[in-house]
C-alpha positions as CSV (number, residue, x, y, z in Angstrom):
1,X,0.0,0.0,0.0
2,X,2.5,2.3,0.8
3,X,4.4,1.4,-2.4
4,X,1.4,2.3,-4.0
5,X,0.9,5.5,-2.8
6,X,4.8,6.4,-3.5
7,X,4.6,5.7,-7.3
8,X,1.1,7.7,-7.3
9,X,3.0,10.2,-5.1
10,X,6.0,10.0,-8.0
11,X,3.4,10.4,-11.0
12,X,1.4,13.2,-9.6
13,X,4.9,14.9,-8.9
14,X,6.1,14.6,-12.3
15,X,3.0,15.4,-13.9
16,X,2.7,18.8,-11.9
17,X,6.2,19.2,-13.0
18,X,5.8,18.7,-17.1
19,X,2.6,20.7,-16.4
20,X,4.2,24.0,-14.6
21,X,6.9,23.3,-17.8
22,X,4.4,24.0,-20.5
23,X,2.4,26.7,-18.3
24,X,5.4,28.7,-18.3
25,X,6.4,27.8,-22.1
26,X,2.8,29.2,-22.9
27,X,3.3,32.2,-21.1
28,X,6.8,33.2,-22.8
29,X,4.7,32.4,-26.0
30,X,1.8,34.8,-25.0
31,X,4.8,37.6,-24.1
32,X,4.8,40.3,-26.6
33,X,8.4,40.9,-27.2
34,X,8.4,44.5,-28.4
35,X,11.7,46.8,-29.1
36,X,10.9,50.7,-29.2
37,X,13.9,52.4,-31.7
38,X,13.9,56.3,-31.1
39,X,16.1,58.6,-32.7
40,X,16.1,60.8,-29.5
41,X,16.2,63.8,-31.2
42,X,17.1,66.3,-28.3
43,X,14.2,68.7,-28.8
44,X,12.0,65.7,-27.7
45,X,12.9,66.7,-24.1
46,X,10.7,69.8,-24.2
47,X,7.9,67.3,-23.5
48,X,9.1,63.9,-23.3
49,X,12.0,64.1,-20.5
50,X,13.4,60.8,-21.0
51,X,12.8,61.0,-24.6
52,X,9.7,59.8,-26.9
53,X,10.7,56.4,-27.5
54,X,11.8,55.7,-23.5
55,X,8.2,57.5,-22.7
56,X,6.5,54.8,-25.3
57,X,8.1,52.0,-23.9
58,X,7.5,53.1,-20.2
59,X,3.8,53.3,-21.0
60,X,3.9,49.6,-22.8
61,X,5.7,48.0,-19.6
62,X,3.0,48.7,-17.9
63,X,0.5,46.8,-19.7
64,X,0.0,43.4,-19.6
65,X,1.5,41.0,-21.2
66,X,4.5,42.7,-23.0
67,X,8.5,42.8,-22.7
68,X,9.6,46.1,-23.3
69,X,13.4,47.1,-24.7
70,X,13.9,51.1,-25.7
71,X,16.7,51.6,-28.0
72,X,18.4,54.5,-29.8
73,X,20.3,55.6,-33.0
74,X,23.6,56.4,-31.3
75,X,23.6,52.6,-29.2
76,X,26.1,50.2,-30.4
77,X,24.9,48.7,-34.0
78,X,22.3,51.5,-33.8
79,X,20.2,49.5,-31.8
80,X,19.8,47.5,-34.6
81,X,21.9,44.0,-33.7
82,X,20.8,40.8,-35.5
83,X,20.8,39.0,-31.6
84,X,18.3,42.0,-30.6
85,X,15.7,41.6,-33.8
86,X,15.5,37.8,-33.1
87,X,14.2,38.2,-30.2
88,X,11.7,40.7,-31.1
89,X,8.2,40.3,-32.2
90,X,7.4,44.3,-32.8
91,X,9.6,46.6,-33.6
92,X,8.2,50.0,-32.9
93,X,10.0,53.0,-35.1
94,X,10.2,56.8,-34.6
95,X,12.5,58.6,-36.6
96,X,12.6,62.2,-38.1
97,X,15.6,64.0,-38.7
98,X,18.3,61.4,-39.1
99,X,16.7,59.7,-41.4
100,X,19.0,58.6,-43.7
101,X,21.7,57.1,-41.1
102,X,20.3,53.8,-41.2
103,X,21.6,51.9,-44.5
104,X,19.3,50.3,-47.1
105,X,21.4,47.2,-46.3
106,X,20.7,47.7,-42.5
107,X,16.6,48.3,-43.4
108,X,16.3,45.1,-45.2
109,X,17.7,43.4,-42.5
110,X,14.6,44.3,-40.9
111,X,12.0,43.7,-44.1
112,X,13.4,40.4,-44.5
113,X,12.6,39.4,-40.7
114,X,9.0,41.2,-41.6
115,X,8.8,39.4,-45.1
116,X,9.3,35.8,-43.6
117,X,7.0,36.7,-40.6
118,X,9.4,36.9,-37.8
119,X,8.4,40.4,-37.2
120,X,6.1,43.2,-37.5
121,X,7.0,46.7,-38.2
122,X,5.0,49.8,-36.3
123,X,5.8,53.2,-37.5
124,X,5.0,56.5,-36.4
125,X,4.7,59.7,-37.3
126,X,7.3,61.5,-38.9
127,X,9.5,58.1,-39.7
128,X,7.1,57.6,-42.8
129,X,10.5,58.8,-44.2
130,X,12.3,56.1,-41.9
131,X,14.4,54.1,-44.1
132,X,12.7,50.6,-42.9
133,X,9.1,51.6,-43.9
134,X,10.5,52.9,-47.5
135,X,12.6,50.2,-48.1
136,X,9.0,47.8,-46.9
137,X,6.7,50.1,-49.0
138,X,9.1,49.4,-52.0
139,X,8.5,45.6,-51.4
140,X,5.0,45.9,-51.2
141,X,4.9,47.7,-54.3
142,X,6.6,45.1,-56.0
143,X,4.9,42.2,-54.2
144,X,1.6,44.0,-55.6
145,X,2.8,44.6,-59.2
146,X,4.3,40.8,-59.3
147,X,0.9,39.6,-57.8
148,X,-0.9,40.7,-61.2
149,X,1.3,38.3,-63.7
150,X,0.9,34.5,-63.9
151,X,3.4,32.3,-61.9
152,X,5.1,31.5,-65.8
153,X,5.3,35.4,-66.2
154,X,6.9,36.3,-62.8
155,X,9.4,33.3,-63.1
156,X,10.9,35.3,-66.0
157,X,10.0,39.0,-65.1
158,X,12.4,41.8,-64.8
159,X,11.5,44.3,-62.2
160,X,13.1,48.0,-63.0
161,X,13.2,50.8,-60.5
162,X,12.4,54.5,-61.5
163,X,13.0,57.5,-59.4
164,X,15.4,58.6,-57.0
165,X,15.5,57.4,-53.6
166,X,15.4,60.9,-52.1
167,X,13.3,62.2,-48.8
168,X,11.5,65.4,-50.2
169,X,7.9,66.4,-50.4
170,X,5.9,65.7,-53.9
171,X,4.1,68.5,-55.3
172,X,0.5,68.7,-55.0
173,X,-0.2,68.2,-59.6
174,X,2.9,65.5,-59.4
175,X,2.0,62.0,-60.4
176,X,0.5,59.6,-57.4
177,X,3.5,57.3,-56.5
178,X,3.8,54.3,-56.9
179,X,3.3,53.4,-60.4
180,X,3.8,50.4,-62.3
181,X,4.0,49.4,-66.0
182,X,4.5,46.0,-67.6
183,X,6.2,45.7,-71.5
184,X,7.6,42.7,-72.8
185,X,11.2,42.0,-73.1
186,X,13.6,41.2,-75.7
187,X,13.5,37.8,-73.8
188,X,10.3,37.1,-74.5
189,X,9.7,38.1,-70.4
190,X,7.8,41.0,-69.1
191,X,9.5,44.0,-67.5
192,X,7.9,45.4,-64.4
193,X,8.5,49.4,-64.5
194,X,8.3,50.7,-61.1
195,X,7.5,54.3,-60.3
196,X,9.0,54.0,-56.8
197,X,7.0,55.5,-53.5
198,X,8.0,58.7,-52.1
199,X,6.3,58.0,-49.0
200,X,5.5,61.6,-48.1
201,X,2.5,64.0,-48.9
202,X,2.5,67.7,-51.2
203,X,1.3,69.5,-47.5
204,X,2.2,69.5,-43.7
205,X,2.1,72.4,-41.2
206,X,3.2,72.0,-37.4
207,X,1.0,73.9,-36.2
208,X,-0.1,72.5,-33.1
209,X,-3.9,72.8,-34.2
210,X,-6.0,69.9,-33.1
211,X,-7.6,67.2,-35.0
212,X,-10.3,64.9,-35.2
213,X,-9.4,61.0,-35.2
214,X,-12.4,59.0,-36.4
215,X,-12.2,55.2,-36.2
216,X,-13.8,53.2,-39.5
217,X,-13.0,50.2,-38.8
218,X,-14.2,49.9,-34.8
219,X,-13.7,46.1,-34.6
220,X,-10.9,45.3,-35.2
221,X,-8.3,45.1,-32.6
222,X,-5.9,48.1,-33.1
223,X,-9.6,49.5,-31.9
224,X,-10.2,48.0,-29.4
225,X,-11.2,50.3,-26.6
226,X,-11.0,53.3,-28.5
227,X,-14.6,55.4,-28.9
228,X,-16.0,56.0,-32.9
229,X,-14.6,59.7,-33.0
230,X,-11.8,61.5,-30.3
231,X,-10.0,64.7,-30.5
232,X,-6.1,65.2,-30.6
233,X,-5.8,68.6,-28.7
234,X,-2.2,69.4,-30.1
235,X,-0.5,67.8,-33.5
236,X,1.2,68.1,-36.8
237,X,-0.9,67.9,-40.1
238,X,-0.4,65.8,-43.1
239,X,-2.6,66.2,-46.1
240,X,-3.6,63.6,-48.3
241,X,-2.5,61.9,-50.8
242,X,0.0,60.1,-48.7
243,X,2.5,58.2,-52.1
244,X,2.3,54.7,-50.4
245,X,0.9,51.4,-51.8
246,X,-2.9,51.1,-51.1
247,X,-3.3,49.7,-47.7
248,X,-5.1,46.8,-46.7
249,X,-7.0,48.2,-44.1
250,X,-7.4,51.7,-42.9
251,X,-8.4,51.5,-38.9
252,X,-8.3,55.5,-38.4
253,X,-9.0,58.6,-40.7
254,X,-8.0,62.2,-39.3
255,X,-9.3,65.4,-40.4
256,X,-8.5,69.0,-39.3
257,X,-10.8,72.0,-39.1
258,X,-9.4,73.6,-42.4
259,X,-10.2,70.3,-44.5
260,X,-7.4,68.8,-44.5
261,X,-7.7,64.7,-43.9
262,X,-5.3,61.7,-44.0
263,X,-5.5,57.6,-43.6
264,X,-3.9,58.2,-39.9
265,X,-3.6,54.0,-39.0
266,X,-3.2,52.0,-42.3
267,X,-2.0,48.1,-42.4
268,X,0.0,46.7,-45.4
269,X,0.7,42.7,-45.4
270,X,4.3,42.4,-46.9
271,X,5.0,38.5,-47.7
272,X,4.4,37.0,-44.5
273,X,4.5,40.2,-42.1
274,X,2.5,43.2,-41.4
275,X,3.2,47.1,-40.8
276,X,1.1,49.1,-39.5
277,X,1.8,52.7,-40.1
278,X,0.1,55.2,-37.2
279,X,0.6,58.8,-38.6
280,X,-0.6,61.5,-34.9
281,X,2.3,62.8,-33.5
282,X,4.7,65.6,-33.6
283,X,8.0,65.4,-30.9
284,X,7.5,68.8,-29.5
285,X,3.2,67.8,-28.9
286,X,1.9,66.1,-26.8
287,X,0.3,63.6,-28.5
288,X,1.8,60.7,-26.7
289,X,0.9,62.4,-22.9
290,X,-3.3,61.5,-23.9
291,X,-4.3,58.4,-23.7
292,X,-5.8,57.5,-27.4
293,X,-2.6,57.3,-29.0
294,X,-0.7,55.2,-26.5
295,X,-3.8,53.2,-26.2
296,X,-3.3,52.9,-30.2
297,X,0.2,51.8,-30.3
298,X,-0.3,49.3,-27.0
299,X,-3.7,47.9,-28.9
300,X,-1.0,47.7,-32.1
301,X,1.8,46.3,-30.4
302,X,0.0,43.3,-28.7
303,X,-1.9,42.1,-32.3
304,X,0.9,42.5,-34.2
305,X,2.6,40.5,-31.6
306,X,0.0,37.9,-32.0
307,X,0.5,37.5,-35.7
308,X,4.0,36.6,-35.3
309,X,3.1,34.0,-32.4
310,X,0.2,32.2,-34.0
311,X,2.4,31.9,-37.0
312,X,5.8,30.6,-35.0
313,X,3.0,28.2,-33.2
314,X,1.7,26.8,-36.4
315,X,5.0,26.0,-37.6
């Protein structure tokens, strides 16, 4: 009898063991991993003391359910290591006048992770111009324009970039960017023209007037939480149209008194990823001090996360 209730005791013990093993294994899984890359642009610090990106991530690590790293431009490898973006299921971008520091070659290094649906890109504001979200718009692009030709007719296709890869505003009569046309080789193969996106828009004014955020698509979950219509009390304005590759889905649409509206939360799919582009902001306004916006990216952060994990889960 005793034996008995040994082995039962032994069983029981290494059940409760293999069974706390998996709970915790679940609840890594369930962690959103999520890196916040700042600039730090000093003149953040008029309202953002520790800077934007630390004040983001501050915000995120108290919510539940994420891990939270805040990086910079001027940290070793810019932030940017391989080791770091492994471990990272959203990488959360704000950029705005250093730009152009970070190398196409050190952007794709990111896509690629985004492409093969290791990780999700979140962009705000003023890094529309970031050189990870052109470098992903470009790939959308061609992922679209490739879409539209048979699998015989992409296995021989040439794809040619036009333009300049260059970070100024269009002008408001200049053609809508990106373009694509398709003529037929001396090969006997198409070639795929591509018009590439500026990834800007012909107006903007930091002005600090306020504008109004409506929410069009109210279920899904970067909405969650957040009412049909709010007010940003201080911000910079974009006007429409933004040069990007038509979105998937458009979550929020902003509008300011003088007419002026944009597509302020749009989702692209890029191969096996997603970005999510989340235009309000400004780094001298404080934008990211009411609770919408960092409702917003948090909302973001933890469904983009989930993409990534249902995906590693099913593999």
């Amino acid at each position: 009898m005793v034996r008995h209730i040994g082995s039962l005791v032994l069983v029981l013990g290494m059940f409760t063991a293999v069974f706390a093993a998996g709970t915790i294994a679940r609840a890594k899984q369930q962690t959103a991993r999520i890196v916040v890359w700042d600039e730090r642009q000093p003149r953040q610090k008029q309202l953002y003391k520790n800077f934007l990106g630390n004040h983001i991530a501050e915000y995120l690590r108290k919510q539940k359910g994420f891990s939270v790293r805040s990086v910079g431009l001027d940290d070793p490898q810019q932030g940017l290591a391989d080791a770091l973006l492994d471990d990272c299921d959203v990488l959360i971008w704000w950029g705005h006048v250093r730009q152009d520091e970070i190398s196409v070659q050190t952007a794709r290094r990111i896509v690629e992770r985004v492409k093969s649906g290791k990780l999700s890109l979140l962009v705000l504001h003023s890094a529309h111009w970031s050189t990870p979200f052109m470098v992903a718009m470009e790939e959308r692009t061609k992922q679209d324009a490739l879409g539209k030709l048979t699998a015989a007719e992409r296995a021989k296709a040439k794809v040619q970039w036009l333009g300049k890869v260059e970070r100024k505003p269009p002008r408001r009569d200049a053609e809508l960017t990106p373009s694509v046309s398709y003529e037929k080789g001396e090969d006997g193969g198409i070639v795929v023209r591509i018009v590439r996106p500026n990834c800007c828009f012909p107006e903007y004014a930091a002005h600090g007037k306020p504008s109004k955020m409506r929410t069009l698509l109210p279920r899904h979950p970067i909405a969650k939480g957040i009412a049909r219509e709010f007010t940003l009390g201080q911000t910079e304005m974009y006007n429409e149209p933004f040069h990007v590759p038509r979105p998937d889905a458009v979550v929020f649409e902003e509008t300011w008194e003088a007419g002026q509206k944009f597509r302020s939360g749009a989702i692209w799919r890029l191969g096996k990823g997603k970005v999510f582009y989340f235009r309000p902001g400004h780094e001298t306004f404080n934008v990211f001090h009411q609770a919408e916006p960092l409702k917003i990216v948090a909302n973001a952060a933890r469904w983009l996360a989930r993409e990534i994990q249902k995906r590693k889960n099913r593999q």
